[in-house]
C-alpha positions in Angstrom: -25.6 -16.0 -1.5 -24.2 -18.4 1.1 -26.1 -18.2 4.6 -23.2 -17.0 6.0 -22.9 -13.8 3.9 -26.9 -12.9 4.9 -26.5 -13.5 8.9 -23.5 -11.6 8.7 -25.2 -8.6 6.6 -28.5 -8.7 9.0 -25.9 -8.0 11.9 -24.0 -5.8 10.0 -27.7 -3.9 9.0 -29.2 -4.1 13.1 -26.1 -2.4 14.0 -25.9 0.0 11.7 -29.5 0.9 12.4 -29.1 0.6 16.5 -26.2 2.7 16.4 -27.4 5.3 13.9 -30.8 5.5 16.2 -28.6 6.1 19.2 -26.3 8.4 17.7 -29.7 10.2 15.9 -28.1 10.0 12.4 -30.5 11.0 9.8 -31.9 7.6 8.5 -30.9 9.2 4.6 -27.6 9.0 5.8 -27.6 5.3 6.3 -29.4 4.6 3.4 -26.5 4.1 0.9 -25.3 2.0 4.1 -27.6 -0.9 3.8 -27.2 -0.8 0.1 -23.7 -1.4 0.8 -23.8 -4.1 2.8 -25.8 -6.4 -0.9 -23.1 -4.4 -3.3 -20.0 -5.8 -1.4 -21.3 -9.0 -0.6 -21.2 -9.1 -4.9 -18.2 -7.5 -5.0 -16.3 -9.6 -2.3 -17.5 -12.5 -4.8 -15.9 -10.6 -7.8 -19.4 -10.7 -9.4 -20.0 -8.2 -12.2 -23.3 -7.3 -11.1 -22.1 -5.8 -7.4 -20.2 -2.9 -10.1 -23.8 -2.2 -11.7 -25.5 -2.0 -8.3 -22.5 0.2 -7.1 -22.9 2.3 -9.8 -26.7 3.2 -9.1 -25.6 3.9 -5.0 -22.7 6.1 -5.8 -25.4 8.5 -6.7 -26.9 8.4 -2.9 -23.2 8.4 -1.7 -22.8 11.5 -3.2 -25.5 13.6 -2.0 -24.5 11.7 1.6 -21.0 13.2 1.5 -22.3 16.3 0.7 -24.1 16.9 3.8 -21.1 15.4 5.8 -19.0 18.0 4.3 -17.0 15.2 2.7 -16.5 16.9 -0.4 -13.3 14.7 -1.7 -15.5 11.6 -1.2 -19.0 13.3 -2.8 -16.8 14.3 -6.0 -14.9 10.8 -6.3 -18.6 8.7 -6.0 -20.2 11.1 -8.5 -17.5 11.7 -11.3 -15.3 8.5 -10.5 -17.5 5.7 -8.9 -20.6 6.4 -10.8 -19.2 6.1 -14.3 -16.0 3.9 -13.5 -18.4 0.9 -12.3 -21.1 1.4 -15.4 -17.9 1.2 -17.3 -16.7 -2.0 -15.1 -19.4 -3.6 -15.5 -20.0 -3.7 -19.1 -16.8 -4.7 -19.7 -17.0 -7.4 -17.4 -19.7 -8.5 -19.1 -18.0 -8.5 -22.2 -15.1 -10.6 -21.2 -16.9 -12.2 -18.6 -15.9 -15.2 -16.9 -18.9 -17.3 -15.2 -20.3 -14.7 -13.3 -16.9 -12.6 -13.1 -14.2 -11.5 -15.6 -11.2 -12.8 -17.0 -8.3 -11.5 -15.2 -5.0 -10.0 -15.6 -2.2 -9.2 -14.1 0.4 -5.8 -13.8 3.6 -5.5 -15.3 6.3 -4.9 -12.8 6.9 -2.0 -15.3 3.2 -1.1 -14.4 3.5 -1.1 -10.7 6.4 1.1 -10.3 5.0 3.7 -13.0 1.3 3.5 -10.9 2.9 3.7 -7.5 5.0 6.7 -8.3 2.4 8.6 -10.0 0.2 7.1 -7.1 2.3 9.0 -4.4 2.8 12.1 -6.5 -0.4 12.8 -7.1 -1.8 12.4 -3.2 0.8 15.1 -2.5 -0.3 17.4 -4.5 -4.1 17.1 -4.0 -3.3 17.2 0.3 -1.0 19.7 -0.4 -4.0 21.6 -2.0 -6.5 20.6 0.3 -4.7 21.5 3.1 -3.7 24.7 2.2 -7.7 25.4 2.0 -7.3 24.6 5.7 -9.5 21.3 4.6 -10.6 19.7 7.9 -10.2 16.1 6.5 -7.7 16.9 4.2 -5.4 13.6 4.5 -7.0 10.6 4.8 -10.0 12.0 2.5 -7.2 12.7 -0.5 -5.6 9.8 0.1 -9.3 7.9 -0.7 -9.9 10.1 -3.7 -6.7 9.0 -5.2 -6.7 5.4 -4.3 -10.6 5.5 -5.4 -9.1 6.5 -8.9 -6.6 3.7 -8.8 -8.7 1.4 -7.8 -11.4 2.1 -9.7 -9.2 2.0 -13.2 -7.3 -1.0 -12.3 -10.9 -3.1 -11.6 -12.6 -1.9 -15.0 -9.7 -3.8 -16.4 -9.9 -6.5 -14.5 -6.2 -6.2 -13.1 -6.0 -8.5 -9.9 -3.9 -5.8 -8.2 -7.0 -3.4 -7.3 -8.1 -6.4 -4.5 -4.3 -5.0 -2.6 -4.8 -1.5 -3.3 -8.6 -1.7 -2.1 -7.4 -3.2 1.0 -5.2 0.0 2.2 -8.3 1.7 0.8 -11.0 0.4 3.7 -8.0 0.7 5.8 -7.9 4.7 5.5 -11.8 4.8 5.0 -11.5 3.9 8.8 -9.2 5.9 10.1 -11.4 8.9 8.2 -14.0 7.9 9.5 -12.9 7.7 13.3 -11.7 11.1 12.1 -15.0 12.2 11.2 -16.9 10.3 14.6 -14.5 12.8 16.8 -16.2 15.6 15.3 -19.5 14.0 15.1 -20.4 11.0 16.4 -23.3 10.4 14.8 -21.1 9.2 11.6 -20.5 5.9 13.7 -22.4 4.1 11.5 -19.7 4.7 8.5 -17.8 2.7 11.1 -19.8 0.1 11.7 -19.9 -0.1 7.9 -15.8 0.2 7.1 -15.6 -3.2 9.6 -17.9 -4.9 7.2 -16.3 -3.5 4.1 -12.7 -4.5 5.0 -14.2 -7.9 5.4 -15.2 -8.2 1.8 -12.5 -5.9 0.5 -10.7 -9.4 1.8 -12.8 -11.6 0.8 -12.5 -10.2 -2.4 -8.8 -10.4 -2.5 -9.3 -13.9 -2.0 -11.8 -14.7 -4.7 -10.2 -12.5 -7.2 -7.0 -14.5 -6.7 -8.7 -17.8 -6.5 -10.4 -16.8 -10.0 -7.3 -16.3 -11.5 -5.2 -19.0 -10.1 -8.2 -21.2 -11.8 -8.0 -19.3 -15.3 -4.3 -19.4 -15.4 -4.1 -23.5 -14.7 -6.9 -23.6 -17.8 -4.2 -21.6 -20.2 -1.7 -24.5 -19.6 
């Protein structure tokens, strides 16, 4: 891990701490947190093992969400994210690629098909949510179907999940200011989301960096 990536993380981890101990989070609550901040440091790297370590903190997500009354979010990390990244990572391994994957990329055919079932989808599930008067209804339905997505097109090692996991730390922000105007104590999710867009970047970067490199070794 470059020295970079570690000051950056012990930052990342003092402020999530201060502000959790000024906003008196309960320290569970930031546990998953500091997890985080090792699993996307892997993951903005495209390294296989960041999706095993993920998997094994989805489970503290979950119960997390729960108590936030996140419910979206605590069903997506424990029946999507959970699985999904065991499966990821195994098959990673299995076409692996120094320490990442061989990658591929959509079909325009693909892209249209996913983007339309994409949109269709989201209004359904806010439609639902809403109607059950759901206080986070949009921006929370809008991660559980992107989480989906996302989560599919990475097992397969499709380059396109880095752009759709982009607009998905982008949302994961604006829920979570959503969620700090009803209780501020959830700041550190904040502080968190800044440091996940980073690597969701990052990752964007490597992943197309990767593939640039595998493609010039096919020719």
């Amino acid at each position: 891990m470059k020295k970079s990536k570690v000051i950056i993380i012990i930052i990342t981890g003092i402020a999530i701490l201060a502000t959790g101990i000024l906003t008196k989070q309960h320290f569970f609550l930031m546990v998953p947190l500091f997890i985080s901040l090792f699993v996307m440091s892997f993951q903005s790297e495209a390294n296989r093992y960041g999706s095993l370590m993920g998997a094994i903190n989805s489970l503290i997500y979950t119960a997390a969400y729960t108590y936030m009354g996140v419910y979206g979010s605590a069903v997506s990390a424990l029946l999507l994210s959970f699985p999904m990244q065991l499966m990821t990572f195994f098959n990673w391994k299995k076409h692996a690629y120094k320490k990442t994957v061989i990658f591929k990329q959509m079909s325009n055919k693909m892209r249209v098909v996913s983007t339309v079932g994409v949109l269709a989808l989201w209004a359904v599930a806010a439609l639902i949510l809403y109607r059950l008067k759901y206080e986070y209804a949009i921006f929370d339905s809008i991660l559980f179907l992107l989480g989906i997505i996302v989560s599919v097109l990475t097992m397969f090692a499709y380059i396109e999940y880095t752009y759709l996991w982009i607009v998905q730390a982008v949302v994961g922000l604006f829920l979570n200011v959503q969620m700090i105007i009803n209780d501020y104590s959830q700041a550190t999710y904040f502080v968190y989301g800044i440091y996940a867009l980073y690597c969701v970047i990052c990752a964007f970067i490597n992943v197309r960096k990767f593939y640039k490199e595998q493609q010039n070794q096919l020719k």
